[in-house]
C-alpha positions as CSV (number, residue, x, y, z in Angstrom):
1,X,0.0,0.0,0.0
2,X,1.5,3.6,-0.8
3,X,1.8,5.7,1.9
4,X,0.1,9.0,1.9
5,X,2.6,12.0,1.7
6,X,0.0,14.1,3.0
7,X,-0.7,12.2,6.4
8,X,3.2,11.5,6.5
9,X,4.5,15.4,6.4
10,X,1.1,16.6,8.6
11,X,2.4,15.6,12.2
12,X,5.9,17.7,11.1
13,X,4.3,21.0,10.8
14,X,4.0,21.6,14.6
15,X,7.6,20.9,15.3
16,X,8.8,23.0,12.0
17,X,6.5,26.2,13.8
18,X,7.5,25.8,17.1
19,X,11.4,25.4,15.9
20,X,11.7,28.5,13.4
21,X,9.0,30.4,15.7
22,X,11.5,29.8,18.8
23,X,14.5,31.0,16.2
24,X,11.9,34.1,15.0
25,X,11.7,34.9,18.6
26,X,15.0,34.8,19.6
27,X,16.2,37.3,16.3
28,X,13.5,39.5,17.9
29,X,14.6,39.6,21.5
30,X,15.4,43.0,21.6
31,X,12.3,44.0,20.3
32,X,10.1,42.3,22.7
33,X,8.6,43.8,25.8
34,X,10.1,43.7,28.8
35,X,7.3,41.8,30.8
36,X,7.6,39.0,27.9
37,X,11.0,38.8,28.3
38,X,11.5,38.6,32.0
39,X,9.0,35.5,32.2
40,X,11.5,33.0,29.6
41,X,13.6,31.9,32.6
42,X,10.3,30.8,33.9
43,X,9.0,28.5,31.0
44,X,10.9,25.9,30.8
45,X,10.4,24.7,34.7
46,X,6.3,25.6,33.6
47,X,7.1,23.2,31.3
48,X,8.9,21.2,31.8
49,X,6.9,20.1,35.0
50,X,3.9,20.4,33.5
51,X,4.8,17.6,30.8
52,X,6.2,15.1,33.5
53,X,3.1,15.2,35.7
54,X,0.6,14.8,32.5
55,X,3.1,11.8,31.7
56,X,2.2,10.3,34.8
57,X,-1.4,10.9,34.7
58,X,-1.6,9.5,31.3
59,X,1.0,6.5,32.4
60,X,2.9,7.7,29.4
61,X,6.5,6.0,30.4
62,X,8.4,7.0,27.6
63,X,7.6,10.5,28.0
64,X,8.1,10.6,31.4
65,X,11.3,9.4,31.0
66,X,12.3,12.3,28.4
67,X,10.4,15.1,30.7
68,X,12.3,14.1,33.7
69,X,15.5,13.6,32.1
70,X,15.7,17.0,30.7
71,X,14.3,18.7,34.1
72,X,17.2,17.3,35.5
73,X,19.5,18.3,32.8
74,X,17.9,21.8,33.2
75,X,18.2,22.2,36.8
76,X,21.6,20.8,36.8
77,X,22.8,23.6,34.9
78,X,21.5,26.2,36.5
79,X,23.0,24.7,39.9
80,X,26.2,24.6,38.0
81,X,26.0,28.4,36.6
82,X,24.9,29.4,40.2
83,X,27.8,27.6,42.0
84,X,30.6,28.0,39.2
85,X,29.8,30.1,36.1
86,X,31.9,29.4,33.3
87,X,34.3,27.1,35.6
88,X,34.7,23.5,35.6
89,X,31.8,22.6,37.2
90,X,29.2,24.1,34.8
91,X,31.4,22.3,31.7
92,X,31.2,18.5,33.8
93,X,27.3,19.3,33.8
94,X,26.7,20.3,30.3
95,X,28.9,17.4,29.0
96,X,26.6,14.9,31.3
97,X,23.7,16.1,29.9
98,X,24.7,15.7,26.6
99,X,25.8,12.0,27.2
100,X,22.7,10.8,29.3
101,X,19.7,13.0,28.2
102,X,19.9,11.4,24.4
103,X,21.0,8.3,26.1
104,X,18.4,8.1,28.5
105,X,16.1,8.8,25.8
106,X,17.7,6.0,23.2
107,X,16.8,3.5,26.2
108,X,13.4,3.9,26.4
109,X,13.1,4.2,23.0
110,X,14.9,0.8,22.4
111,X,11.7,-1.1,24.8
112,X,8.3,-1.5,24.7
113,X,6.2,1.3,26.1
114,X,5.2,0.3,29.6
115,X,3.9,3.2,31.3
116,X,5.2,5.1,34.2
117,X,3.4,2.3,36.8
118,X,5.1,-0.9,36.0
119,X,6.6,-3.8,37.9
120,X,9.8,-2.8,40.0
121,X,9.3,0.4,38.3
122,X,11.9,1.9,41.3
123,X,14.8,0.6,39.3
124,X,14.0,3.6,36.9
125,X,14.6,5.6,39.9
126,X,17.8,4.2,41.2
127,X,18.8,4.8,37.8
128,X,18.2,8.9,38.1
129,X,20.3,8.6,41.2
130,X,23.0,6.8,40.0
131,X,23.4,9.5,37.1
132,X,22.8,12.3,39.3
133,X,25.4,10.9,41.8
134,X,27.7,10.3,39.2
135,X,27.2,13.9,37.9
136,X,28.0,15.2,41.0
137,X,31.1,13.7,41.5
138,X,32.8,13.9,38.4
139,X,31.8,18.1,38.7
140,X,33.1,17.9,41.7
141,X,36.8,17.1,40.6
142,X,39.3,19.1,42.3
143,X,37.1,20.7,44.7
144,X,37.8,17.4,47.6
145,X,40.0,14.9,47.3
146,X,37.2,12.2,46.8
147,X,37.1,13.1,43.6
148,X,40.6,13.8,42.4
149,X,41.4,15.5,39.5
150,X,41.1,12.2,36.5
151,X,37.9,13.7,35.3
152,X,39.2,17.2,34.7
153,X,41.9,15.6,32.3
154,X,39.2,13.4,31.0
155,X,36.5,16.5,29.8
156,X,39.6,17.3,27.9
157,X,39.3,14.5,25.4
158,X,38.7,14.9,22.3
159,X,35.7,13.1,22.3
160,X,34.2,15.0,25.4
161,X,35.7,18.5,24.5
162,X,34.2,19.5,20.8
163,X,32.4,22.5,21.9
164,X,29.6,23.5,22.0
165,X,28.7,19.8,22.0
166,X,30.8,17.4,22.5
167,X,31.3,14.9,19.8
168,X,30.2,11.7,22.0
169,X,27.1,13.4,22.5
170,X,26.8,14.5,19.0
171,X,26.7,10.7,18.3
172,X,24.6,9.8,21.0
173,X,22.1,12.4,19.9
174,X,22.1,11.7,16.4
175,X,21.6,7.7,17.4
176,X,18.5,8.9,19.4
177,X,17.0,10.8,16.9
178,X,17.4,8.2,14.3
179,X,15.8,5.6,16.8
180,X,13.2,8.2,17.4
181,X,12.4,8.5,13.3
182,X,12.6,4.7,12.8
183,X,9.8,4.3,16.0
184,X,8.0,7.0,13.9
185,X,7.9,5.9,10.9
186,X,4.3,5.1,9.2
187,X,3.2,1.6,8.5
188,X,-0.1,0.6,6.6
189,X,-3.4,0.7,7.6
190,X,-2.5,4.1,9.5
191,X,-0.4,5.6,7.0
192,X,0.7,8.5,9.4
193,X,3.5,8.1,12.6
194,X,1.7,8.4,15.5
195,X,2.2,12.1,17.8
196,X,4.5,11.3,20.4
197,X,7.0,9.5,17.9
198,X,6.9,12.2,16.1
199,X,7.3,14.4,19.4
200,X,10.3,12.2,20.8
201,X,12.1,12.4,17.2
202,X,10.9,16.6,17.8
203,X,12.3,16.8,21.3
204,X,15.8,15.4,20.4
205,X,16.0,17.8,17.6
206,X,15.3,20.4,19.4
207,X,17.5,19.5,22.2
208,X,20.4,19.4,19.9
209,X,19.9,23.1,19.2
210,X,19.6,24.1,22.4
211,X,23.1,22.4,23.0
212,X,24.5,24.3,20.3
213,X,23.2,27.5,21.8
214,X,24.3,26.9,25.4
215,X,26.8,29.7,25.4
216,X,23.8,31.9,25.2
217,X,21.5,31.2,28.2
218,X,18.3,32.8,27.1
219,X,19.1,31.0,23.6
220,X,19.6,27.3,25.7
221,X,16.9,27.8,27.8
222,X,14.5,29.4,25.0
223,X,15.1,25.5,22.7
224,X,14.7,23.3,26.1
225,X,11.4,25.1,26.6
226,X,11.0,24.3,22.9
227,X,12.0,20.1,23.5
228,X,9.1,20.5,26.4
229,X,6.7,22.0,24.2
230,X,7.2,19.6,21.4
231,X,6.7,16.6,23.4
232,X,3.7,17.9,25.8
233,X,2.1,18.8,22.4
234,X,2.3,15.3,20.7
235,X,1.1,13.7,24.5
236,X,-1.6,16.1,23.8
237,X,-2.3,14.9,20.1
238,X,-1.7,11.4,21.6
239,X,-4.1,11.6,24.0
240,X,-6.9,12.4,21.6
241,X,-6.0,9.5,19.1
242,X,-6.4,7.2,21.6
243,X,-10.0,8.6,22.6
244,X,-11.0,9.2,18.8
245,X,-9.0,6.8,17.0
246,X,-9.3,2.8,17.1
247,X,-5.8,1.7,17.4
248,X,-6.3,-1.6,15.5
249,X,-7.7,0.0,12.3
250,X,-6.1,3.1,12.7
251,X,-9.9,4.7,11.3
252,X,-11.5,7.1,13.5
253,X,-13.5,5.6,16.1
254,X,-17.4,5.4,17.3
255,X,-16.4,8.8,19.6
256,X,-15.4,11.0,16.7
257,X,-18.5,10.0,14.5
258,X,-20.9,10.9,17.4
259,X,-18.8,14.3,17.4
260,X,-19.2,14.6,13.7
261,X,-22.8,14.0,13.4
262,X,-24.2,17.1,14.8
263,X,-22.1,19.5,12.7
264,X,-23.3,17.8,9.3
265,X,-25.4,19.7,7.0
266,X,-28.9,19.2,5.5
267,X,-27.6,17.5,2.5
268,X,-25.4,14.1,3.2
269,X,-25.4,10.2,2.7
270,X,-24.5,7.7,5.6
271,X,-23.4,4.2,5.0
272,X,-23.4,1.0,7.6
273,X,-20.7,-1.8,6.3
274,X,-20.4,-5.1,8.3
275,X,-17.9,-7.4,7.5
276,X,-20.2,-10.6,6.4
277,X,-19.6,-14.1,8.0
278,X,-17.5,-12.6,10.3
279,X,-18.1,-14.6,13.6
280,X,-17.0,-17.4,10.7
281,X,-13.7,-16.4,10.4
282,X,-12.9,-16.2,13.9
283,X,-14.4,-19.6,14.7
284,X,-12.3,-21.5,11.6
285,X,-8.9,-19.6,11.5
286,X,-8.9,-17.8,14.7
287,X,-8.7,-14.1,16.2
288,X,-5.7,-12.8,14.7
289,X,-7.1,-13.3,10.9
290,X,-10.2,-11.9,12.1
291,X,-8.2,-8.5,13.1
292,X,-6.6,-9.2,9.6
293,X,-9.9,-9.2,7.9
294,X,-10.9,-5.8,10.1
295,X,-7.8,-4.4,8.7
296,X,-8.1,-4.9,5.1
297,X,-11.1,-3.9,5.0
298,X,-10.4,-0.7,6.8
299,X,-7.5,-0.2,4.4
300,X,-9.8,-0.1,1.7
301,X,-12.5,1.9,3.3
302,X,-10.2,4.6,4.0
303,X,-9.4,5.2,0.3
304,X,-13.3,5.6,-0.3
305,X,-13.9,7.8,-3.0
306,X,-17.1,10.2,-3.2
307,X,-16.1,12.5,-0.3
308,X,-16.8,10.0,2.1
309,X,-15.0,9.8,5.0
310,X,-15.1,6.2,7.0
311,X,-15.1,5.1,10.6
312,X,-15.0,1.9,12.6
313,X,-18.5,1.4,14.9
314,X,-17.4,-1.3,16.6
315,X,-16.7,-4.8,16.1
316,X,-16.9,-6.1,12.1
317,X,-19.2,-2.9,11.8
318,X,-17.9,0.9,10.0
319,X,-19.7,3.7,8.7
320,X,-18.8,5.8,6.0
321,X,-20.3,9.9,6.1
322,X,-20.6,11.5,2.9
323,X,-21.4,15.0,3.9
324,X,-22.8,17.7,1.4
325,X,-23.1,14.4,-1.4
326,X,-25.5,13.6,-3.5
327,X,-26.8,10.2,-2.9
328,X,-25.9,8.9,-6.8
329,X,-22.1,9.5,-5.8
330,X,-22.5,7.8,-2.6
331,X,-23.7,5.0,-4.2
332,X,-21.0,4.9,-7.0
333,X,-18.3,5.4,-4.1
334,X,-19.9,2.4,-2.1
335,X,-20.3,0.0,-4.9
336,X,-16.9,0.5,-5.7
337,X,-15.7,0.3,-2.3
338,X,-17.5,-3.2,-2.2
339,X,-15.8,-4.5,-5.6
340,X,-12.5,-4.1,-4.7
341,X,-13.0,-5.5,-1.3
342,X,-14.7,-8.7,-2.5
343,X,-12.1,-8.8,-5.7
344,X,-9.1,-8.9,-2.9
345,X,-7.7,-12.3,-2.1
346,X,-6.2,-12.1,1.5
347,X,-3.8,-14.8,1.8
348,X,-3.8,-16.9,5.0
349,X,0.2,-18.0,6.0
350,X,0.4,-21.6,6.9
351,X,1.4,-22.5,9.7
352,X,4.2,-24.4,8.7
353,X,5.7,-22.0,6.1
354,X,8.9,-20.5,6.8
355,X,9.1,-17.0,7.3
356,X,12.0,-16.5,5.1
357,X,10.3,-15.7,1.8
358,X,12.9,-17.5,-0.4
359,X,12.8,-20.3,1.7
360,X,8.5,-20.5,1.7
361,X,8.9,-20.4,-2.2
362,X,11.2,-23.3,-2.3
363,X,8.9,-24.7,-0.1
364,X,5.8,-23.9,-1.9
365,X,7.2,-25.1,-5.4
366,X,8.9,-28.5,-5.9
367,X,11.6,-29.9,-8.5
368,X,9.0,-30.2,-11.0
369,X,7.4,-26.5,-9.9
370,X,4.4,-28.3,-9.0
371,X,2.8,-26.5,-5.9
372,X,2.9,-28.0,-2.8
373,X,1.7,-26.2,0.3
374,X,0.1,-22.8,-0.9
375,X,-1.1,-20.3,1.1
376,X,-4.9,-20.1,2.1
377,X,-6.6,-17.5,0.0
378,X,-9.5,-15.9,2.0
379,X,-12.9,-14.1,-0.1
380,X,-13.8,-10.9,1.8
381,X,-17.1,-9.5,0.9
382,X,-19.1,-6.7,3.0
383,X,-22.7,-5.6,3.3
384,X,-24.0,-1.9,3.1
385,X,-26.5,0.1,4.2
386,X,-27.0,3.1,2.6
387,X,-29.7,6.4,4.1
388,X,-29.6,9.7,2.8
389,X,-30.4,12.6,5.1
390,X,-34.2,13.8,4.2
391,X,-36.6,17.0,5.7
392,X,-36.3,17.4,9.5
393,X,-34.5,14.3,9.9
394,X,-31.9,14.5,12.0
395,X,-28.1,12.6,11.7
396,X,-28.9,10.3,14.1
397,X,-32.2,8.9,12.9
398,X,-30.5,8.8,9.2
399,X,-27.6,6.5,11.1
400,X,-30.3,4.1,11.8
401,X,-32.1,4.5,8.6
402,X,-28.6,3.2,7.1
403,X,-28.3,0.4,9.7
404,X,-31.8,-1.0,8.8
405,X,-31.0,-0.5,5.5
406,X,-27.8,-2.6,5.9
407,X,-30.5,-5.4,7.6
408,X,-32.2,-5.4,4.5
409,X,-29.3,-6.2,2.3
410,X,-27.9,-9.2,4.6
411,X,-31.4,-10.6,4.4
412,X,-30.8,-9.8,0.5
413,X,-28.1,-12.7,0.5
414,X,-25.3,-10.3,1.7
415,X,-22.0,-8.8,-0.7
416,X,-24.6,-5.8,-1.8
417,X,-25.5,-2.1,-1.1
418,X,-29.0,-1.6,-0.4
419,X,-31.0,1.7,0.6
């Protein structure tokens, strides 16, 4: 299935405003009002907090992770610049956060999403104190004699002393981000990454930036507050695809049709599709190629033509809206839509086919290249219900006008669009 440039580049537009808007702002800084300028130390703890107490409301553990690491890396610098400006000290803590914020990030990027409430979740915490320890004490070099003086030779590597940021954490950050794009990256039915991929890949860009600009502290804090933003956005965004979306589909879900219904206008179609026989196909080949059937043919619902616009109901049950359509293009759209779902052969792995695709072939076709253990081939067909919306009926009564209309074609001998 080709991906949908569209739904690809659309989550990227709110990183790409909030990255050149934070740049716009800071070319303007002298420009600005005082009182707008005096609250910017101030954002990124608002925040920055803000994002790692949602995270934990929403039991978001990657995000969690990423808030709290760079609230630490935040307040650790400006515990450094209070103690030591421009010493030592403040140059152990900004090569620290360099290494373990993208490293801390590449982590729990690299495992499963688990939420913040998990079992023996308090080695995440000994974890933070072990870094923060370790932070300490290798900033603390030549201040006691716990310490020594190794690490102040150390930061002068060449690896750990390419400034503004040092090359090891140029790597690290760059491996983080590409982690964070891979996570992100769009697979079929969806066609679109979801938010908070998109937000962790947006965080570590911008976090980079602000590492470049740390010389300038309104300039560092101005892109950390950025890194916040990005990621409290897409757990925003997030938030709302799991309430209006239906994750196995990737369609939008019962919720946002209910939503859409009262804003349609006096002229639209509704459709009711049910998957036919589907209780069938659970019963002989089991529950996963019962999800397989739901998302083929929500893969082909969402390229309905017409106008329409489809949604998953619940169950083997959608509905497609056609709003401000005729019901002749509704039709054409539907019948369409029912072809090419009943034309598509959905093959059935065997169970004991390799998954090497060479190796199933070889398997599949002998010396003679007769055929020996093909694949099941699956018929997919749908029924439809189709209701347009008529005089003082409202969208709700023309919803079940299309459900009893999809009734009548099941009774019909099912595979048809009836109105």
């Amino acid at each position: 299935m080709q991906l949908d440039l569209f739904r690809i580049s659309r989550p990227l537009l709110v990183p790409v405003a909030l990255i050149v808007g934070t740049a716009l702002t800071l070319a303007a800084a002298p420009a600005l009002p005082l009182s707008l300028v005096t609250i910017g130390p101030a954002l990124p703890w608002l925040v920055l907090i803000t994002g790692t107490g949602l995270s934990v409301m929403f039991n978001r553990g990657r995000a969690f992770i990423a808030f709290l690491s760079l609230l630490a890396a935040y307040a650790g610098i400006g515990i450094a610049a209070f103690l030591g400006p421009q010493g030592f000290l403040e140059h152990a803590v900004f090569t620290a956060i360099t290494l373990l914020v993208p490293a801390n990030i590449l982590f729990a990027l690299l495992y499963a999403e688990r939420g913040v409430y998990q079992h023996r979740n308090y080695r995440w915490w000994l974890i933070a104190a072990s870094e923060i320890i370790a932070v300490a004490w290798v900033a603390s070099a030549g201040r006691n004699p716990l310490s020594g003086t190794f690490w102040q030779d150390l930061l002068e590597h060449w690896l750990l002393n390419s400034p503004p940021t040092p090359l090891a954490g140029r790597i690290l950050i760059a491996t983080a981000f590409v982690a964070a794009v891979w996570r992100a990256w769009p697979a079929p039915p969806a066609g679109a990454p979801r938010p908070l991929d998109v937000g962790m890949a947006s965080l570590v860009a911008a976090f980079y930036i602000a590492c470049e600009w740390f010389a300038t502290a309104h300039a560092f804090g101005a892109f950390i507050t950025t890194a916040g933003a990005l990621l409290l956005v897409a757990l925003m965004q997030e938030s709302h695809r799991l309430a209006f979306y239906d994750e196995l589909t990737g369609l939008p879900g019962r919720r946002a049709l209910e939503e859409r219904l009262p804003g349609l206008g006096p002229q639209c179609v509704m459709a009711m599709i049910d998957v036919d026989h589907f209780k069938k196909f659970n019963d002989t080949h089991g529950h996963d190629i019962g999800d397989q059937v739901l998302k083929l043919v929500a893969a082909r619902l969402a390229q309905v033509s017409g106008g329409g616009t489809a949604y998953r109901y619940g169950g083997e049950e959608f509905a497609v809206l056609f709003p401000g359509r005729p019901l002749e293009d509704a039709l054409r759209a539907l019948e369409a839509l029912r072809a090419s779902i009943e034309n598509y052969g959905m093959k059935v792995r065997s169970d004991d086919r390799p998954r090497d695709g060479q190796a199933g072939s070889q398997q599949r076709t002998g010396p003679a290249g007769i055929l020996s253990s093909p694949d099941k081939v699956l018929s997919v067909t749908v029924s439809i219900g189709v209701a347009e919306r008529k005089a003082m009926q409202n969208p709700a009564e023309v919803l079940r006008a299309a459900d009893k209309a999809l009734y009548r074609a099941k009774e019909g001998g099912r595979n048809r669009v009836s109105r």
